[in-house]
C-alpha positions as CSV (number, residue, x, y, z in Angstrom):
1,X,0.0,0.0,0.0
2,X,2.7,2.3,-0.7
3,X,3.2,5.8,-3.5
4,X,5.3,3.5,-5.7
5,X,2.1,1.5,-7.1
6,X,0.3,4.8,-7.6
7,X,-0.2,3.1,-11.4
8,X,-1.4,0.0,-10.2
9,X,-5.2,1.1,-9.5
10,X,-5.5,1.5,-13.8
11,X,-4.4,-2.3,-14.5
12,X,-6.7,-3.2,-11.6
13,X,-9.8,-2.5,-13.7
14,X,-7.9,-3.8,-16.1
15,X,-8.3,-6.8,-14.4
16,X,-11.4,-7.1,-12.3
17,X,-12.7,-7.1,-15.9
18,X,-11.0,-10.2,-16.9
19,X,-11.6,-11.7,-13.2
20,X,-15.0,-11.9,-14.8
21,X,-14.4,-14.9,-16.9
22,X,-12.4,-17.0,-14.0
23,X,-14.6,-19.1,-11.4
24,X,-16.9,-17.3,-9.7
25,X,-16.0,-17.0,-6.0
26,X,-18.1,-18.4,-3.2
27,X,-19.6,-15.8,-1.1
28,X,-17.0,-14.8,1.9
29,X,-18.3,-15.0,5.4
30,X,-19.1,-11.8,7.1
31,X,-16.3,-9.5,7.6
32,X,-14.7,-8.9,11.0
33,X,-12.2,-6.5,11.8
34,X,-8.5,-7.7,12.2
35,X,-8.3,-8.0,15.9
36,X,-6.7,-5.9,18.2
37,X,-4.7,-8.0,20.2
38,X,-3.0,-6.0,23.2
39,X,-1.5,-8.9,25.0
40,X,-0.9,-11.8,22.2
41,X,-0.6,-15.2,23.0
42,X,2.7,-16.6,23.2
43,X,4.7,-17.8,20.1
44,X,4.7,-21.7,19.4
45,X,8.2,-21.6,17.4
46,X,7.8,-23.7,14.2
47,X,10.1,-27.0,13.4
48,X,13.3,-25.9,13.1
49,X,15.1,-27.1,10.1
50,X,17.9,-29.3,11.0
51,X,17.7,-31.3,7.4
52,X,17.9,-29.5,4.3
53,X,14.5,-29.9,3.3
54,X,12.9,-32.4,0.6
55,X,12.4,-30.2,-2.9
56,X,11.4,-33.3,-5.1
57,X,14.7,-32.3,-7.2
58,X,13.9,-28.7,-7.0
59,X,17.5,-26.0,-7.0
60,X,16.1,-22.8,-7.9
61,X,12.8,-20.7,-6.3
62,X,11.9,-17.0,-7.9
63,X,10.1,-14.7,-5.2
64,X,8.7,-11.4,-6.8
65,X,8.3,-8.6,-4.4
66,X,8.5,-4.9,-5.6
67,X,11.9,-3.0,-5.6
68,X,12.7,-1.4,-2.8
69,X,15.0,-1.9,0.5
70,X,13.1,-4.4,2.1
71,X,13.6,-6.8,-1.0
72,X,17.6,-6.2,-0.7
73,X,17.0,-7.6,2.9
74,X,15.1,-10.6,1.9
75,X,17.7,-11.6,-0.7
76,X,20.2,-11.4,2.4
77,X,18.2,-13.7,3.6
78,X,17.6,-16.1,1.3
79,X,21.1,-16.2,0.2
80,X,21.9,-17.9,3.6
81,X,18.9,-20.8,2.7
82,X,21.1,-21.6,-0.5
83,X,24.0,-22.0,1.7
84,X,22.1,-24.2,4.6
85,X,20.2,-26.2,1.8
86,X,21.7,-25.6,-1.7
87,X,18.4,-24.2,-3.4
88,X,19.3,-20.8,-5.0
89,X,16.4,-18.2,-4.1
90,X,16.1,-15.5,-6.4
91,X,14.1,-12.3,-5.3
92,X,13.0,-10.7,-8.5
93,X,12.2,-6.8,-8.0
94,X,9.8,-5.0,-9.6
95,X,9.6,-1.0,-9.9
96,X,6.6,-0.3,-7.5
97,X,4.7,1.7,-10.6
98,X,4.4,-1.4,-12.7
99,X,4.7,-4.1,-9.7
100,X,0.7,-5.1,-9.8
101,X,0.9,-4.6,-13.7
102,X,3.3,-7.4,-14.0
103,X,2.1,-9.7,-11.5
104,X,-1.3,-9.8,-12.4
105,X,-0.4,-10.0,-16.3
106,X,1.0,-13.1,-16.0
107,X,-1.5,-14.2,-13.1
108,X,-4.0,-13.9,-15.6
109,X,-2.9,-16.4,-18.6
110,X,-2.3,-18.9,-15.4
111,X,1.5,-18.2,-15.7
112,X,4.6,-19.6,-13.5
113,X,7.6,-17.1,-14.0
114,X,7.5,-17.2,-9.9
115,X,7.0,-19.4,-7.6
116,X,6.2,-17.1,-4.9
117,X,4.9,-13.7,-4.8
118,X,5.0,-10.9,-1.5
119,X,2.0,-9.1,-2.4
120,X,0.1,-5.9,-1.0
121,X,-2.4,-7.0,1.7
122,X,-5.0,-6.0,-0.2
123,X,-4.6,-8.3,-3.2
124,X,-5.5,-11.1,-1.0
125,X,-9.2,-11.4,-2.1
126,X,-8.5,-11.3,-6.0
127,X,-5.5,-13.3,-5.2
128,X,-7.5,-16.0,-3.4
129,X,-10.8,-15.5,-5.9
130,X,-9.4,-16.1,-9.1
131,X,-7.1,-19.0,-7.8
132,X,-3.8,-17.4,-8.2
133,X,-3.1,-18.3,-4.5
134,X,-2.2,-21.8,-3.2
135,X,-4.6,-22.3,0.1
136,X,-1.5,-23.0,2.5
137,X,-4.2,-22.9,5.7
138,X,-3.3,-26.8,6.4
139,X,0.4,-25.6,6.3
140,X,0.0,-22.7,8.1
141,X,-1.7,-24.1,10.8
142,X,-1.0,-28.2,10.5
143,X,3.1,-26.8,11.4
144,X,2.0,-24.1,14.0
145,X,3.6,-21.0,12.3
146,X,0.3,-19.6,12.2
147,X,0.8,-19.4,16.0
148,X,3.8,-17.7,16.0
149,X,2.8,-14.3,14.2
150,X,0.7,-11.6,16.1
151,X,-3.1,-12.1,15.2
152,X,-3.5,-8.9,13.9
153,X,-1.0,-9.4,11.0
154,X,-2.1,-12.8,9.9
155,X,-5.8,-12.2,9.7
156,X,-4.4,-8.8,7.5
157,X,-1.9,-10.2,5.9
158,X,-2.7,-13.8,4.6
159,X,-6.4,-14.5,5.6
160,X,-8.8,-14.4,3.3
161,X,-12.4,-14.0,3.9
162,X,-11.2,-12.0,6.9
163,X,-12.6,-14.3,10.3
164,X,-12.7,-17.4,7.9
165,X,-9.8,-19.5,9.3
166,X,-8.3,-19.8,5.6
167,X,-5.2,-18.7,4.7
168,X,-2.7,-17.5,1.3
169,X,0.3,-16.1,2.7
170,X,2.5,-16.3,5.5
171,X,3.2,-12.4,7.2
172,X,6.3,-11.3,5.6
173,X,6.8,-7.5,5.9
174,X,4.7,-5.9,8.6
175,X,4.3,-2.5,8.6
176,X,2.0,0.8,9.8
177,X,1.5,4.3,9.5
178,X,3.5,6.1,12.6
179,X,4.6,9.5,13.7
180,X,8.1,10.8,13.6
181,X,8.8,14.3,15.5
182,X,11.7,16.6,16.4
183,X,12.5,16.3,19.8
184,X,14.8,19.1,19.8
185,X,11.5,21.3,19.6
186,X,9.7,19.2,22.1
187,X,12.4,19.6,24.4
188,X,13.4,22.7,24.1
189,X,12.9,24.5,27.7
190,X,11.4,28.0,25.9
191,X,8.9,25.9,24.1
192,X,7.6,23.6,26.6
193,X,7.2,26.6,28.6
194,X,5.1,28.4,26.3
195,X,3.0,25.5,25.5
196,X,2.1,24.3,28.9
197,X,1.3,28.4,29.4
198,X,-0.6,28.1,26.4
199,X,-2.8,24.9,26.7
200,X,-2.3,23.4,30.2
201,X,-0.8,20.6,29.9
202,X,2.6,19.5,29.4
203,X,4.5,19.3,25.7
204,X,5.3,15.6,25.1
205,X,4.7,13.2,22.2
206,X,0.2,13.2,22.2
207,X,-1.5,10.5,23.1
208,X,-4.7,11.8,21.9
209,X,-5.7,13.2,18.4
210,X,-6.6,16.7,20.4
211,X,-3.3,16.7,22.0
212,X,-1.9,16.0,18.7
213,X,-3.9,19.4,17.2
214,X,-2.9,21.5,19.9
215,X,1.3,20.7,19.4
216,X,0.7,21.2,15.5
217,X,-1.7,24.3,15.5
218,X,1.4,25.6,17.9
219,X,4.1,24.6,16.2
220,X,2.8,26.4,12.8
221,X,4.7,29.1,12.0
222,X,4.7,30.2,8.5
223,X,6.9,33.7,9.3
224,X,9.5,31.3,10.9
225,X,8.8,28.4,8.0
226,X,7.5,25.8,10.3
227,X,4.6,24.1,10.6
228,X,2.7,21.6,12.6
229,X,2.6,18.3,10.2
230,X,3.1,16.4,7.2
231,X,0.4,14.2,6.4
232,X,-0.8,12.1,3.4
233,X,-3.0,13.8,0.8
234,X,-1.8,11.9,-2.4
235,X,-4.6,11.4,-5.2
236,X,-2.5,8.7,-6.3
237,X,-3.8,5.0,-5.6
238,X,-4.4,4.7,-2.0
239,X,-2.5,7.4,0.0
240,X,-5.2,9.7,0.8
241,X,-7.4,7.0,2.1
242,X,-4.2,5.4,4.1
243,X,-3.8,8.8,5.9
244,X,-7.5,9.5,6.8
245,X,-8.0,5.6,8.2
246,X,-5.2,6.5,11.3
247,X,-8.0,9.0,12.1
248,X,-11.3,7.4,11.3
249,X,-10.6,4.1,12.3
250,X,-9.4,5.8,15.8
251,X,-12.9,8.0,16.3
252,X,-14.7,4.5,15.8
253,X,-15.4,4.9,12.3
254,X,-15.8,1.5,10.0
255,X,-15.8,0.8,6.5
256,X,-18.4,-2.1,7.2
257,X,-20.5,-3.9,9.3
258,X,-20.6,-7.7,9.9
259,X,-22.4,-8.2,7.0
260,X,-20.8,-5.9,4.9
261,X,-23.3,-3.5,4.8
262,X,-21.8,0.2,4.6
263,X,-25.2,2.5,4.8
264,X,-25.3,3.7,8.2
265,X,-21.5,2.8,8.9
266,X,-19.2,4.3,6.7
267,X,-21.2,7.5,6.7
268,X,-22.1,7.1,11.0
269,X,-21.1,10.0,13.2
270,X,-18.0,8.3,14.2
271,X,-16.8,8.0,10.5
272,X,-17.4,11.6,9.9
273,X,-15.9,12.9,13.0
274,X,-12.7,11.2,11.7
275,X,-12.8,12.3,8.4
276,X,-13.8,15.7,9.5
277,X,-10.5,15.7,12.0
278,X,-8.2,14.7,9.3
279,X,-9.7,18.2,7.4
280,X,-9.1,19.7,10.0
281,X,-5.3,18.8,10.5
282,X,-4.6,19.6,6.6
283,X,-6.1,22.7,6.9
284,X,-4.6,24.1,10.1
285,X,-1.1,22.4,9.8
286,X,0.0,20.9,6.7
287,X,3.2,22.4,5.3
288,X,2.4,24.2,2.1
289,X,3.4,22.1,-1.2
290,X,2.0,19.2,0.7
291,X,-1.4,18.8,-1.1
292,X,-0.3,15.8,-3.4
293,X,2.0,14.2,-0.7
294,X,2.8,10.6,0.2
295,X,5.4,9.0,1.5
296,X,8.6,10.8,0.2
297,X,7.1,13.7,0.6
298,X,6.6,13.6,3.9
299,X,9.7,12.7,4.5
300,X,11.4,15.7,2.6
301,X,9.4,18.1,4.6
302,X,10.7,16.1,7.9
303,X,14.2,16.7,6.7
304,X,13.8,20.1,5.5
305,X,12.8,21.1,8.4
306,X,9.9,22.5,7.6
307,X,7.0,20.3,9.9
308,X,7.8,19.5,13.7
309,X,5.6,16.2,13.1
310,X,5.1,14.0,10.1
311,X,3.2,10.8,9.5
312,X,4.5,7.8,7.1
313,X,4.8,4.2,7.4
314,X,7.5,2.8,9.5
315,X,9.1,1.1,6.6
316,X,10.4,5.2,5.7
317,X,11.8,5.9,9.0
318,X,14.9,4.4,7.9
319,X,16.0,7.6,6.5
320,X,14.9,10.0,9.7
321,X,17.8,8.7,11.3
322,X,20.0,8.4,9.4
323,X,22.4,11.4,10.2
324,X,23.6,11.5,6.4
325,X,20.1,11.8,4.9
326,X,18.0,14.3,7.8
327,X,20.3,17.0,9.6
328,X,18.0,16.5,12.4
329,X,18.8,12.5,13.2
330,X,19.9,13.0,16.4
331,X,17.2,14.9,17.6
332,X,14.1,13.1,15.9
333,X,11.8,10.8,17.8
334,X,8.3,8.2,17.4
335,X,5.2,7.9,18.6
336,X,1.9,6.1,17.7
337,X,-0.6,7.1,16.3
338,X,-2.8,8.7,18.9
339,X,-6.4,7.7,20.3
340,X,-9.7,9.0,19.3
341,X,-11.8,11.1,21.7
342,X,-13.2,7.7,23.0
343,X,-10.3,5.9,23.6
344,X,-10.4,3.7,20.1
345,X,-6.7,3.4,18.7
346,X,-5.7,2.2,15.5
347,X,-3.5,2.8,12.7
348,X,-3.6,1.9,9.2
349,X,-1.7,-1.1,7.9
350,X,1.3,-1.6,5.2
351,X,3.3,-4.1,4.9
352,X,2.5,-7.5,2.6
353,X,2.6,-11.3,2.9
354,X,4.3,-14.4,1.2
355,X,2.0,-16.4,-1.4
356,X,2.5,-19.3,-2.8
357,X,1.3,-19.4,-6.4
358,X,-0.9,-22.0,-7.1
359,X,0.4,-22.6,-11.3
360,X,3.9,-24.0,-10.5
361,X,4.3,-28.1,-10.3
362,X,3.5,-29.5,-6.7
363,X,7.1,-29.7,-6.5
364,X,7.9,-26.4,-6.7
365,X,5.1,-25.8,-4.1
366,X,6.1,-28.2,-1.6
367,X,10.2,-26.1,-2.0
368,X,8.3,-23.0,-1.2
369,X,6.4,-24.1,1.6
370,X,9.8,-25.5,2.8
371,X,11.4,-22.1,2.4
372,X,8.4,-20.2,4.1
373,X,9.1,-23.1,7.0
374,X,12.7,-22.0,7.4
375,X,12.1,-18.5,7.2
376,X,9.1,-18.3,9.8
377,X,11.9,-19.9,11.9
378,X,12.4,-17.6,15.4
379,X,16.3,-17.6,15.0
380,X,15.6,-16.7,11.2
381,X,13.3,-13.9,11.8
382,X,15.6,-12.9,14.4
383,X,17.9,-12.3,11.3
384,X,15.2,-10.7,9.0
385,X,14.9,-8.2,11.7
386,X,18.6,-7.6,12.2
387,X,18.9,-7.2,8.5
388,X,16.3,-4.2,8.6
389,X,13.2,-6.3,7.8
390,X,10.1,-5.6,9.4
391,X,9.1,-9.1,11.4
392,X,5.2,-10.1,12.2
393,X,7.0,-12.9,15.1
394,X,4.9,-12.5,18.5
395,X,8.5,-13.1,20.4
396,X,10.9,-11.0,18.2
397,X,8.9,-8.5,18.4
398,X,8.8,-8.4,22.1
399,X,12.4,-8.8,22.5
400,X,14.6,-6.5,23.9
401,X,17.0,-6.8,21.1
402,X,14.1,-6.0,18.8
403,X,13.0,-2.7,20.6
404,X,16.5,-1.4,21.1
405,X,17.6,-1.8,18.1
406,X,16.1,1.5,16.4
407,X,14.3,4.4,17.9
408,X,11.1,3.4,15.8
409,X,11.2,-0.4,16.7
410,X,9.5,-0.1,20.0
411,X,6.6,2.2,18.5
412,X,6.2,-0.4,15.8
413,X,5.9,-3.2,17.8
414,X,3.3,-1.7,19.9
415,X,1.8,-0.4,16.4
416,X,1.3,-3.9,14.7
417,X,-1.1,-4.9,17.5
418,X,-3.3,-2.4,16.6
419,X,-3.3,-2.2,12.9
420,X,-6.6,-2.1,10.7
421,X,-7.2,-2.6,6.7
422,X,-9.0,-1.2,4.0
423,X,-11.1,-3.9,2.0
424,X,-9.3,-6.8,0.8
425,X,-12.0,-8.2,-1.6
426,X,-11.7,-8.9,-5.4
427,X,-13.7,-5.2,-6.2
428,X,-11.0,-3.6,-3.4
429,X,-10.0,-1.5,-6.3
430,X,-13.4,0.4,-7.3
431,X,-14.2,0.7,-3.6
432,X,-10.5,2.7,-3.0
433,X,-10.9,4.5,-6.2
434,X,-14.3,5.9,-4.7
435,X,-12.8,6.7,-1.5
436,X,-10.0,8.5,-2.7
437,X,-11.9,11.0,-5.4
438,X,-14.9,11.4,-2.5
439,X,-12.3,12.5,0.3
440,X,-10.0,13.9,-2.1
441,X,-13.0,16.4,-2.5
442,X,-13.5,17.6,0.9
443,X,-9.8,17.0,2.5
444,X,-7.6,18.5,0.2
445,X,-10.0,21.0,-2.2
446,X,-12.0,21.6,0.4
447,X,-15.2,21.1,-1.5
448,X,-18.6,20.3,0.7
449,X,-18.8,19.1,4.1
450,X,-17.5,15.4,6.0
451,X,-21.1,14.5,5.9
452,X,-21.7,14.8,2.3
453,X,-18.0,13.4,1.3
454,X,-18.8,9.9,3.9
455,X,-22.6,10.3,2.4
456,X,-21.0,9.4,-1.1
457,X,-18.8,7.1,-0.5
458,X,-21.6,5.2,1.5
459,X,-23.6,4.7,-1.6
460,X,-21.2,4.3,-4.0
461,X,-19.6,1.6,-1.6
462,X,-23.3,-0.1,-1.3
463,X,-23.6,-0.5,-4.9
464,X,-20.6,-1.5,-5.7
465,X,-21.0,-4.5,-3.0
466,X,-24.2,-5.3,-4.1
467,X,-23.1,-5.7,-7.9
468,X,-20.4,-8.0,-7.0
469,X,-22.4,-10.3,-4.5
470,X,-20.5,-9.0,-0.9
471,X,-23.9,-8.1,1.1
472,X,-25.1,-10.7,3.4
C-alpha cells in the first residue's frame, strides 16, 4: 500500500474485468475486523530445520516482491537458505509503478515465472478468488507457524475472507503508519514553557488526536517556516485514504459492518468525525506544497525542516535517522498514532505477505512451503529483523534486542497490534478508487462538508458490493 504503485489502480480495472471470466468466488463469510490484540498469546516456534528440506529435485525458487530496501533484505536472507540447503532463491524486484501490472499480467494467462509472490495485503481477495493463491491454511496451521505471528498481522496479511480460518500467505513485511517528531522542539525549555502556558498541559509526544492538534496548530509558524505536520493527501492510488483511516478508524469509524453493509456505517457520526478531524489537521497544519503528498514527501518536509511532526509508514523511517540523509537525526523521535476522543486506537496497515502461487508443479510448491518453514523460523526472523526487515514474530517482536535496536522499533511493535485494513476483496480497487476521489474532495480542495463526502462514499460503496455479491 505504498506511492510507488500509484499506477497499479488503472491495471486493476484492467483486471477485475478479466476476473470476470475466472470461477466465480463463493460468497466470503461476514467480515470482522483484524483483531486488536493488546497482549498476544505466546509464540509456538515452528520445526526448526535441522535437514535440508525435501524439494522433489527442485535447486532454484523466484520470489517477486516490488523493488525497494526491504527486497535487498530478503535476498540477504535467502542467500543464507542456499548456503544451509543448496536451493538458490532469487528475489525478483519490480519497480513499484508497474509491480501489480506485471504480476497480475502473468496471473492472468495462469503463468509460472514465480514461484512465490509478497504481495500488497489487499490483493488477498483477488488473489484467493481467481485462484492465483495456493490455500497453504493446512500448512500454516497443520506446522503451528500460524501461531507464532501476532493475530492482527495474519488475519491482514494472509487471511482471506477476513474471520474465515483460511489462509494464502504467511506475514512477511509488517508495517503501519506512525509518527516521527523533532524532539529538539519538544524539548526545548522555551517551548515547553510556552506550550504548557498556552494549553495546560505538558509538551510531550500526544497521546490523543486533540493533543496532537494542539502541538501542531502551535508549532505552525509560516513567518518562521515551520509548521505543525506532514500528512498524506496523495490522489494517487491509495495514499489519501491510508492517511485519513489513522483518524477514522481511531474515532470509531468502519468501513463495514458484519455483513458488509456500509449504509449507516461508513457514513455514522464516528466516521465523519474522523474524516472531518483529518480536514481539519490539513487545513490548520499541513506544510504548504503538501497537497499531493505521500510518502517521500513527507519525509522531505521532515528533513527540510519544515514540519515539527510528520506521519508515514514505518518502513520510511529508515532515513529520519539516518544522520547523512536528515540533519535533524539526532534529535528526531516516534510515537503512535494517537487515540480518538473515545479511547479507540488504530493505525492503518502496510506491509504484505508471502503467497504461494498456485500454477507452479507440486514440487515447486512443496520447495516453497519449505522455504516459508525456514524462514518463519524464530532464529531466522531474528535475522530478518537484524537485516532491517520488518518481522510479524509474537517473540521478536517483544524482544529487547528487537526494541532497542532502532528508535522506531518499540513504537512499531506496539503499532502492529493495533493495525486495521482497508477492503481486501476482489472489487478492493473500485471501492478505494471511490474513497479516494470522494475524500480527495472535501480534504484536500475543500469542496462540501464530511457528511456529504462519507454520504457518497456510503452509496457508491453499497452498490458497488451489491453488484459484485459482498452483502449478506
Amino acid at each position: 500500500m505504498l506511492n510507488k504503485k500509484s499506477l497499479l489502480y488503472i491495471f486493476m480495472l484492467i483486471v477485475f474485468v478479466l476476473g470476470a471470466c475466472a470461477p466465480a468466488a463463493t460468497q466470503p463469510p461476514a467480515a470482522t475486523q483484524p483483531p486488536a490484540a493488546t497482549e498476544p498469546p505466546a509464540a509456538t516456534e515452528p520445526p526448526a530445520a535441522t535437514e535440508p528440506p525435501a524439494a522433489g529435485g527442485v535447486t532454484e525458487l523466484n520470489i517477486l516482491w516490488a523493488q525497494w530496501d526491504p527486497a535487498d533484505y530478503l535476498q540477504q536472507i535467502a542467500n543464507k537458505y542456499e548456503e544451509e540447503t543448496g536451493i538458490k532463491v532469487n528475489i525478483i524486484q519490480e519497480p513499484w509503478g508497474t509491480f501489480g501490472d506485471r504480476f497480475f499480467t502473468e496471473m492472468a494467462a495462469g503463468g509460472d515465472a514465480w514461484d512465490m509472490v509478497v504481495g500488497d495485503s489487499q490483493w488477498l481477495g483477488q488473489g484467493a478468488t481467481q485462484g492465483h493463491y495456493l490455500d497453504i491454511t493446512d500448512f500454516l496451521v497443520g506446522e503451528g507457524i500460524d501461531k507464532t505471528v501476532t493475530p492482527a498481522t495474519l488475519s491482514s496479511y494472509g487471511e482471506y475472507p477476513t474471520g474465515s480460518g483460511t489462509y494464502y500467505a504467511y506475514p512477511t513485511e509488517g508495517d503501519a503508519d506512525g509518527w516521527a517528531y523533532r524532539k529538539d522542539l519538544f524539548e526545548d525549555p522555551a517551548e515547553m514553557a510556552a506550550f504548557e502556558a498556552e494549553y495546560g498541559y505538558p509538551l510531550a509526544p500526544p497521546e490523543t488526536y486533540e493533543q496532537l492538534r494542539d502541538i501542531a496548530k502551535f508549532f505552525t509558524r509560516p513567518d518562521d517556516g515551520l509548521y505543525g505536520l506532514a500528512i498524506y493527501t496523495q490522489a494517487d492510488y491509495d495514499a489519501l485514504t491510508m492517511g485519513v483511516e489513522n483518524a477514522f478508524f481511531s474515532f470509531g469509524g468502519q468501513w463495514q459492518d458484519e455483513n458488509n453493509n456500509v449504509l449507516g456505517v461508513v457514513n455514522s457520526p464516528e466516521a465523519i468525525a474522523g474524516v472531518e478531524f483529518y480536514r481539519s489537521l490539513y487545513e490548520c497544519c499541513q506544510a504548504p506544497g503538501l497537497s499531493n503528498a505521500f510518502f517521500s514527501e513527507v519525509n522531505d518536509a521532515f528533513i527540510g525542516g519544515k514540519v515539527a511532526m510528520a506521519m508515514n509508514y514505518f518502513a520510511f523511517f529508515p532515513a529520519l535517522v539516518n544522520p547523512e540523509v536528515n540533519p535533524h537525526a539526532a534529535g528526531t523521535g516516534f510515537f503512535v498514532n494517537p487515540a480518538g476522543p473515545n479511547g479507540d486506537q488504530y493505525a492503518a496497515l502496510g506491509g504484505q505477505g508471502m503467497s504461494i502461487i498456485s500454477y507452479i508443479s507440486p514440487e515447486r510448491q512443496e520447495a516453497s512451503k519449505a522455504f516459508i518453514r525456514w524462514f518463519a523460523q524464530e532464529d531466522m526472523q531474528v535475522e530478518w529483523a537484524r537485516a532491517g526487515g520488518y518481522t510479524c514474530n509474537i517473540n521478536v517482536l517483544k524482544s529487547d534486542e528487537f526494541l532497542n535496536a532502532t528508535p522506531y522499533n518499540a513504537a512499531f511493535a506496539e503499532t502492529m497490534t493495533f493495525v486495521k485494513d482497508f477492503w481486501n476483496v476482489p472489487v478492493f480497487g473500485e471501492l478505494l478508487l471511490v474513497a479516494q476521489t470522494e475524500l480527495g474532495k472535501y480534504i484536500v480542495n475543500g469542496e462540501g462538508t464530511a457528511e456529504e463526502a462519507m454520504n457518497a462514499i456510503a452509496e457508491q460503496h453499497d452498490v458497488i458490493l451489491t453488484d459484485a455479491g459482498l452483502k449478506k
